[in-house]
VOPAGU-2260 file (C-alpha; in pm, 1 decimal, decimal comma):
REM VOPAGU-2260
SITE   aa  ch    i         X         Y         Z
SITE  UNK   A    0   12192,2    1294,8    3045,8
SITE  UNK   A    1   11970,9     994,6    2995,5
SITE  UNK   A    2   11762,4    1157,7    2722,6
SITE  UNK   A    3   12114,6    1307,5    2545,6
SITE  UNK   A    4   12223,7     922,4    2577,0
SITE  UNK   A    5   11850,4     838,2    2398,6
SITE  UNK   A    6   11902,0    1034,0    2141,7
SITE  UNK   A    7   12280,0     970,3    2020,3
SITE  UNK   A    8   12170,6     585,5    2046,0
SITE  UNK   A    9   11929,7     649,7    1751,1
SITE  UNK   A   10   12143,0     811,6    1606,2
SITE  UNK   A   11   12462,7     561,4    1614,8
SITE  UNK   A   12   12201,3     328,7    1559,8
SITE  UNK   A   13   12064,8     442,6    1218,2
SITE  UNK   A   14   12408,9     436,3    1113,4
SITE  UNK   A   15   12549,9     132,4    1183,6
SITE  UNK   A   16   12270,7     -92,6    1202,2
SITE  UNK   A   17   12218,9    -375,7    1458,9
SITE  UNK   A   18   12560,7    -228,5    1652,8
SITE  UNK   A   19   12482,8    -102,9    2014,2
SITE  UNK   A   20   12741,5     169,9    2073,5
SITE  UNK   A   21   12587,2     208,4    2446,7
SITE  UNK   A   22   12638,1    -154,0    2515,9
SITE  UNK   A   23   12306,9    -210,9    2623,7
SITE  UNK   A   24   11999,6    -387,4    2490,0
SITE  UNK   A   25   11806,2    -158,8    2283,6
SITE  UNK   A   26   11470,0     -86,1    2495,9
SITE  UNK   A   27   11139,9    -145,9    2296,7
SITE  UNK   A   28   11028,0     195,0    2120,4
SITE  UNK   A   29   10768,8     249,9    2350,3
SITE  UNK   A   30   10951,6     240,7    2676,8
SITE  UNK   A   31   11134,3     569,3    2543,3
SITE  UNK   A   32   11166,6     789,1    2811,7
SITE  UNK   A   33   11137,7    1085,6    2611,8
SITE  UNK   A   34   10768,1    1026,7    2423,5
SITE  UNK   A   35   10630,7    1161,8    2740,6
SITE  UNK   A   36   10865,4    1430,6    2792,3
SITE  UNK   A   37   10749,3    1777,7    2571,2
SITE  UNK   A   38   11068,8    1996,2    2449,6
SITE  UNK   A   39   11135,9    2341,3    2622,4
SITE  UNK   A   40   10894,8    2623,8    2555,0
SITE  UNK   A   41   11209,0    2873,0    2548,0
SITE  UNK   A   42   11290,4    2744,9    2206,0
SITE  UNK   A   43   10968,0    2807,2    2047,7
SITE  UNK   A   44   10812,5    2483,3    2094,4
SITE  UNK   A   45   10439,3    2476,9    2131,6
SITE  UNK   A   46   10336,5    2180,2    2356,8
SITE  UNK   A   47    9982,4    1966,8    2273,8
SITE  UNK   A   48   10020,8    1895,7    1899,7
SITE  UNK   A   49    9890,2    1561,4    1747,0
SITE  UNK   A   50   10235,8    1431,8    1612,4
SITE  UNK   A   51   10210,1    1447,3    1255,9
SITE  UNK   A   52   10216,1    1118,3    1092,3
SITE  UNK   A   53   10410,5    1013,2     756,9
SITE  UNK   A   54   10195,0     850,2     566,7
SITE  UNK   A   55   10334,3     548,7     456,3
SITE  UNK   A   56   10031,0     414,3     275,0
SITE  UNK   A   57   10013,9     703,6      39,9
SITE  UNK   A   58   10152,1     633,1    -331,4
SITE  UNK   A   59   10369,2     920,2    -465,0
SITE  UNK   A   60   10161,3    1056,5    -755,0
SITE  UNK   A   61   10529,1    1168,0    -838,6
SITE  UNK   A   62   10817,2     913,5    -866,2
SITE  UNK   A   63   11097,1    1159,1    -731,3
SITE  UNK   A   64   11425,7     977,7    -564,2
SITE  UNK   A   65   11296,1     881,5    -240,1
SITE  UNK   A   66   10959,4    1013,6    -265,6
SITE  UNK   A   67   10722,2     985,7      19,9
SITE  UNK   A   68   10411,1    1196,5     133,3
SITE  UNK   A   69   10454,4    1339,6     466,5
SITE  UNK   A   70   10115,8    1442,4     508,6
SITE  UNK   A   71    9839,3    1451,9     230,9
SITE  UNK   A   72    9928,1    1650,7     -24,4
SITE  UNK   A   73   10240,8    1756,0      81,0
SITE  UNK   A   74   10529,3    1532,0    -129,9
SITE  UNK   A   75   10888,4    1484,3     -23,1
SITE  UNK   A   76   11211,9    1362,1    -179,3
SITE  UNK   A   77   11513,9    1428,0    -425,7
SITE  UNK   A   78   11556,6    1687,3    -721,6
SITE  UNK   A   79   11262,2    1651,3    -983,2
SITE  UNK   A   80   11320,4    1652,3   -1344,4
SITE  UNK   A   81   11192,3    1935,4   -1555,3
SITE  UNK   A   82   10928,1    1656,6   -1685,4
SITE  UNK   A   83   10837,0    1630,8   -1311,2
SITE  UNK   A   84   10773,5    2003,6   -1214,6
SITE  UNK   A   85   10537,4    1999,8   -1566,6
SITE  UNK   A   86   10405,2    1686,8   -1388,0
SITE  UNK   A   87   10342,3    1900,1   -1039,7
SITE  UNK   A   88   10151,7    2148,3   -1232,9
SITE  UNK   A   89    9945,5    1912,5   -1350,7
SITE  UNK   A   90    9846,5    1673,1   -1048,1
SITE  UNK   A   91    9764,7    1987,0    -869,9
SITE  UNK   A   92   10099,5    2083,8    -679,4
SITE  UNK   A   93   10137,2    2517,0    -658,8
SITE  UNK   A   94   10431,0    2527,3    -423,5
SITE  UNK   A   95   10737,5    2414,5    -465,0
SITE  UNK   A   96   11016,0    2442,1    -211,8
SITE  UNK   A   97   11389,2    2406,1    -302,7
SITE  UNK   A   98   11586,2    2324,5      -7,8
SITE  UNK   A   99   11937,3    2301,2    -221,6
SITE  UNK   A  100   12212,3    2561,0    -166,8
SITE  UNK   A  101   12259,6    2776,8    -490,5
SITE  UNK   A  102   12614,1    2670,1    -520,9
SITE  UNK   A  103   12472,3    2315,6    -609,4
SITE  UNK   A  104   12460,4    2238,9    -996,8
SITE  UNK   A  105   12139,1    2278,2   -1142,4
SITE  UNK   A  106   12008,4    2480,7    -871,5
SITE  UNK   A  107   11938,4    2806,7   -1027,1
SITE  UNK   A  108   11788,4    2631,2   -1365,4
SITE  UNK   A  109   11597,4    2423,9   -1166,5
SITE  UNK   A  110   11428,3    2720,0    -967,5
SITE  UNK   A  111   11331,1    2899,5   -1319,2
SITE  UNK   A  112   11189,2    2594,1   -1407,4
SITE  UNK   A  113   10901,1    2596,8   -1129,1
SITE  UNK   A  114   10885,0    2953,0   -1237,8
SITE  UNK   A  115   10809,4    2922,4   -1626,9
SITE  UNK   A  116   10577,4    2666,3   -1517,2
SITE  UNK   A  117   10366,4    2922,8   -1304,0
SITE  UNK   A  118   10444,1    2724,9    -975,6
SITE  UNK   A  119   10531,0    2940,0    -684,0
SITE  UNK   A  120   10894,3    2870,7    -607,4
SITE  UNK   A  121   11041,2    2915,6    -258,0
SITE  UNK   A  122   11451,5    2849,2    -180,1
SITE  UNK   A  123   11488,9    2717,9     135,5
SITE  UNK   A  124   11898,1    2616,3     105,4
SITE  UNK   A  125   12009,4    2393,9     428,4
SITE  UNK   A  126   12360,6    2326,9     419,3
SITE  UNK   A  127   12445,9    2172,4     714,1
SITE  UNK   A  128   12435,8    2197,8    1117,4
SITE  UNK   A  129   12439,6    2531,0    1122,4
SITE  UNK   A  130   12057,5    2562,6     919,1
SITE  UNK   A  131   11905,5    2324,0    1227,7
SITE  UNK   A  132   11717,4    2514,6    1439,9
SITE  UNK   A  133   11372,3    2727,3    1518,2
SITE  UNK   A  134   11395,6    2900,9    1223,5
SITE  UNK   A  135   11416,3    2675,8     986,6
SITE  UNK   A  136   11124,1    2484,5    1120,9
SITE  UNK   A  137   10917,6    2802,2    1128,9
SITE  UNK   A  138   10963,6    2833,0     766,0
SITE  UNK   A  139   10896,4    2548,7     695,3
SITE  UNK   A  140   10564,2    2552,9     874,6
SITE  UNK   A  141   10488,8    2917,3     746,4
SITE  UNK   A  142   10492,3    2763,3     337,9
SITE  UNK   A  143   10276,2    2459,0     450,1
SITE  UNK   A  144   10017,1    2706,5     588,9
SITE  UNK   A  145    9949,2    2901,0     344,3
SITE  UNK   A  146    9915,1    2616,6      83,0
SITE  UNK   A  147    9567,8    2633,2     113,6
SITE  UNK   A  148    9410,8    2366,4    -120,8
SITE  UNK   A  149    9718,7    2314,9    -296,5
SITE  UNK   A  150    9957,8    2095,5    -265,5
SITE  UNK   A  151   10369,2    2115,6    -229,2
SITE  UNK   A  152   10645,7    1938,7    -351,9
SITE  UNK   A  153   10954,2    2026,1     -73,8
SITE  UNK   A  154   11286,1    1849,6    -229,7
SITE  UNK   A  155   11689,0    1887,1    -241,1
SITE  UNK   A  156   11913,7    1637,7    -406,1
SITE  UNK   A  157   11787,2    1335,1    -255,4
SITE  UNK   A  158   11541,1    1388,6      79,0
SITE  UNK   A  159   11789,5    1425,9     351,4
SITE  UNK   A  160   11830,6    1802,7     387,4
SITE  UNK   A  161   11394,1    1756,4     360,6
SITE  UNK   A  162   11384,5    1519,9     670,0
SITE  UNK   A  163   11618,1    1683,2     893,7
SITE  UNK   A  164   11378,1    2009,3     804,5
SITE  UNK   A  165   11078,0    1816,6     916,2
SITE  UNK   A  166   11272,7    1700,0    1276,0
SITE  UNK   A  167   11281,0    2105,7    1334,9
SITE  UNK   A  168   10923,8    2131,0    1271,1
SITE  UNK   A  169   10847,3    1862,1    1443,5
SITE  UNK   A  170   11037,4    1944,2    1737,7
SITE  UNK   A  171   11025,1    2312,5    1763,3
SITE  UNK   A  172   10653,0    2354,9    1616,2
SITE  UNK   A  173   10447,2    2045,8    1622,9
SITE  UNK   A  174   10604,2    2001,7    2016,0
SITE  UNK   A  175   10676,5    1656,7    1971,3
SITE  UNK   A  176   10932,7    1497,8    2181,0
SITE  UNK   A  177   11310,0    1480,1    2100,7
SITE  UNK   A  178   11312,0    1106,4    2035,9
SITE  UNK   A  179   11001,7    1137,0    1799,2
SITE  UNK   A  180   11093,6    1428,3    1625,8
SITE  UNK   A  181   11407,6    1288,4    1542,9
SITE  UNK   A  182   11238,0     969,1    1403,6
SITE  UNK   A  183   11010,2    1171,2    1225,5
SITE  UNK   A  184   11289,2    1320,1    1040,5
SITE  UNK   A  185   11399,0     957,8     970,2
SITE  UNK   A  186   11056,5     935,0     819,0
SITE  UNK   A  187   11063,0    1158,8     631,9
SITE  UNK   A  188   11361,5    1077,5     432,0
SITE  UNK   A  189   11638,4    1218,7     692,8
SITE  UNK   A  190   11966,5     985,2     603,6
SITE  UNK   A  191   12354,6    1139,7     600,4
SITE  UNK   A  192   12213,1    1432,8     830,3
SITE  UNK   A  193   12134,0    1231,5    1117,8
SITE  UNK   A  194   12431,4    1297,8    1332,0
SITE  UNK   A  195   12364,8    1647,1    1315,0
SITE  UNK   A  196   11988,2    1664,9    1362,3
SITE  UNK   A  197   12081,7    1413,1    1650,3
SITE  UNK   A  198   12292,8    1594,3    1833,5
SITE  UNK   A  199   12129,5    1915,4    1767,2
SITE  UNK   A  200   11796,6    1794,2    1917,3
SITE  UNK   A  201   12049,0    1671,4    2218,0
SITE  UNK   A  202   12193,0    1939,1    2292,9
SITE  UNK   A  203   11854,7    2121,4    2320,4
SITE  UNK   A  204   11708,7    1891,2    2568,9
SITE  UNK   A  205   12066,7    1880,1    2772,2
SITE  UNK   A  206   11996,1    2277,2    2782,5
SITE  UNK   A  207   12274,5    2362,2    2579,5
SITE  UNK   A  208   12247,8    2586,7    2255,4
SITE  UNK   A  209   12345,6    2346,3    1985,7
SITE  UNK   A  210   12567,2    2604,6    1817,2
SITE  UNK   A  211   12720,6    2795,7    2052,4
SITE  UNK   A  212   12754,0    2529,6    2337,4
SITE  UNK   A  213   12632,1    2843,1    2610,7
SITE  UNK   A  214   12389,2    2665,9    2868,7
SITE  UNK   A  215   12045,3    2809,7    2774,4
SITE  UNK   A  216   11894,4    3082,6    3014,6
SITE  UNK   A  217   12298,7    3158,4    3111,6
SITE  UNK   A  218   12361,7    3556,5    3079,1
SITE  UNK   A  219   12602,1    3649,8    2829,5
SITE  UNK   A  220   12826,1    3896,3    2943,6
SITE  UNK   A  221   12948,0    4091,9    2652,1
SITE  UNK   A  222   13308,1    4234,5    2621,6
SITE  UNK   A  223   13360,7    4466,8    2885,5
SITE  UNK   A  224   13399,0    4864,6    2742,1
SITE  UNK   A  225   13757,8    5032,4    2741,7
C-alpha cells in the first residue's frame, strides 16, 4: 500500500501542482521507496537494466509540438507536418511510428505520407487505459531494435499517448521501478495520460491486474459446465 500511495501522489501531483492530496510533506526524490524496489518478473519485466535516460541536452533536429529525444536518435512528440516527414527523410530518420487511432483526422493521410516518402511506417494506435500494458511496451521495444543505424520519429497528436508508451517500456522491459518508470513517461512527454499510466503501474505493484482488478497469481475459475 505504501508504494500504491507513492505512485497516485505523483500522479495527483503532476496534476495539480504544489497541492499535497496525501497531506504530507512531499519526501525528497531520492528517499522514494520504490527506486530500489524492481517490478514483478510475472509481468514480463526483466530486472538489471541501466534506466534509460531522456536526454534533455539534445536539440530536436525536428521542431515537432513537444519534441524531445528520448535517447539518441530516437525523437518524440506531436503530429509532424508533411514538410516534417520530407524533413525525417532527410536528417536520417527510416522509422516512423504513428501512435494515433485511425479514427483521428488526418491519420490515414498522414501514414501515406511516411509511405510516399520511402520511410517505413508502423501504427501503433493507443487510445486509452486499456492499450497500457506488456504489450504495448514490447512493441515498442521490438521497432527500436531493429532500427539499426537509423533513427525514429515515434509521435501522436501531441506526445502524451508517446510518454505513457515509454512508462510501459520502461517498466515492463527496461525493469525500472514503478516510481521511475512513471517519471520517465513524464519525461518523455506523458501529460493528460497520467492518471491512467499511474494507476496502471499501481495496480501492478499492489498485485492487482490493472484491467481486470483479479489479484495476480489468483486462479480463475471459469463458468462451471451444464
Amino acid at each position: 500500500m505504501k508504494r500504491l500511495s507513492l505512485i497516485l501522489c505523483v500522479v495527483a501531483a503532476s496534476a495539480c501542482g504544489a497541492c499535497n492530496p496525501c497531506g504530507k510533506k512531499a519526501a525528497p526524490k531520492a528517499a522514494t521507496n520504490l527506486r530500489a524496489t524492481p517490478p514483478p518478473t510475472q509481468m514480463g519485466a526483466t530486472p538489471g537494466k541501466a534506466p534509460p535516460v531522456v536526454n534533455d541536452g539534445m536539440v530536436p533536429d525536428i521542431i515537432l509540438p513537444g519534441a524531445r529525444f528520448v535517447e539518441e536518435g530516437v525523437l518524440v512528440g506531436g503530429q509532424p507536418s508533411r514538410g516534417q516527414l520530407a524533413q525525417a527523410k532527410a536528417q536520417g530518420y527510416t522509422i516512423v511510428v504513428n501512435m494515433r487511432p485511425g479514427t483521428e483526422p488526418g491519420v490515414a493521410q498522414s501514414i501515406e505520407t511516411v509511405k510516399a516518402l520511402g520511410l517505413e511506417s508502423v501504427h501503433l494506435p493507443v487510445v486509452g487505459r486499456a492499450d497500457l500494458g506488456p504489450e504495448l511496451a514490447h512493441e515498442l521495444d521490438q521497432i527500436l531494435q531493429r532500427r539499426g543505424d537509423g533513427k525514429v520519429l515515434i509521435h501522436c497528436s501531441n506526445g502524451n499517448r508517446v510518454g505513457a508508451a515509454f512508462a510501459m517500456k520502461a517498466y515492463y522491459i527496461d525493469g525500472i521501478p514503478a516510481q521511475l518508470a512513471f517519471e520517465n513517461g513524464l519525461r518523455a512527454g506523458l501529460t493528460s495520460m497520467r492518471l491512467e499510466v499511474g494507476e496502471h503501474l499501481a495496480a501492478i505493484e499492489s498485485g492487482v491486474n490493472p484491467h481486470t482488478g483479479q489479484v495476480l497469481g489468483e486462479i480463475d475459475y471459469g463458468t462451471p459446465a451444464h
